[in-house]
N, C-alpha and C positions, 0 to 999 in steps of 0.2 A: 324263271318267275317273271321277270323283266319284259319279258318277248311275250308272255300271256296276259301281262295285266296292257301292255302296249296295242293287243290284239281285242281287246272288249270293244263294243258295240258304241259304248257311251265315248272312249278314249277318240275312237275311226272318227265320229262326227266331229268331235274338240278338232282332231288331227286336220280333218278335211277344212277345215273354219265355218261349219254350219254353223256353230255354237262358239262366244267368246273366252267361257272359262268352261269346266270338266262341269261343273256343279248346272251350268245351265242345259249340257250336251245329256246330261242324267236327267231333267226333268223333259229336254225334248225327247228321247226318247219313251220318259213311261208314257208321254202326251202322245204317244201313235203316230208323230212324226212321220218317220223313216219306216223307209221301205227297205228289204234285203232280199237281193233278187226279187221284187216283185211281191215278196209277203210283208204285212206289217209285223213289225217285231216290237215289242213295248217291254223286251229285260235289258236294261243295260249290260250286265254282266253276258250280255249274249256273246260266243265265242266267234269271233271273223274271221276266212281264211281265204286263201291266195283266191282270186277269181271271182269272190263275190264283187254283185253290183248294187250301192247303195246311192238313193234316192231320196228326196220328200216324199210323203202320200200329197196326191192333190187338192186336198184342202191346206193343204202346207203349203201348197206352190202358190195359192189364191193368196195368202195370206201377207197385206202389208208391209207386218213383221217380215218376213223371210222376204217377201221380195229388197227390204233394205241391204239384208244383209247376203242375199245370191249376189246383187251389185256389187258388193265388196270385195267377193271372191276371189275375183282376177288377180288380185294383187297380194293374197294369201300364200304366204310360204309352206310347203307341206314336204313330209318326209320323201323320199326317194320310194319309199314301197306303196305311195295312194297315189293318184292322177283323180285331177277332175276335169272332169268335161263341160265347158261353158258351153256349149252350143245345147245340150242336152240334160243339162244338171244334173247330169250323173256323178257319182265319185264309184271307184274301182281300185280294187286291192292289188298290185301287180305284183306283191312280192310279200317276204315276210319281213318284220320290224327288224332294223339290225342298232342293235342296243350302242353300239360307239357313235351314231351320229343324231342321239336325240337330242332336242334343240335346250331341252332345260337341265340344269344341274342333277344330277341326281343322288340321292344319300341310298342305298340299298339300306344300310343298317334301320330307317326309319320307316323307312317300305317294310321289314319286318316285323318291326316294332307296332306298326300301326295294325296288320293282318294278323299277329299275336293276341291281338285283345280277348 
């Protein structure tokens, strides 16, 4: 369960540090944002897997906003399974989410309590 909610479309952009909290990486993606491989995608629940290449669309790339925060990126810590590319502002999946080195604490029992509703 852990490994799928790790792998959602909205979690990859949070991960990559497109977006500063999950809550913003969920309204940039229904905003047509991001690209996945090439297609715009606007469900966060979108499933990610090894190999895909995720992007801005370029009206993203023009955009003030994001240019403050591509700037930033360099210095963004990200899990061992995403890579970004600063020369090309790409981000890229290289592997699958491995649940013992996620950076924040995590409660499972609340993760299920919450997807129970």
């Amino acid at each position: 369960l852990l490994k799928l909610l790790e792998s959602r479309l909205d979690n990859v952009v949070y991960r990559l540090g497109l977006a500063q909290t999950r809550r913003q990486a969920r309204q940039i993606v229904n905003h047509k944002h991001i690209l996945v491989n090439n297609r715009k995608i606007n469900i966060p629940s979108y499933m990610t897997k090894k190999e895909d290449v995720i992007t801005l669309s370029p009206q993203a790339l023009k955009s003030e906003t994001f240019q403050d925060r591509l700037s930033a990126l360099a210095k963004t810590e990200r899990p061992q399974w995403l890579m970004w590319d600063d020369k090309s502002k790409t981000g890229k999946i290289v592997g699958e989410p491995d649940i013992e080195y996620l950076a924040e604490a995590l409660s499972p029992s609340m993760i299920v309590e919450l997807y129970s509703k």
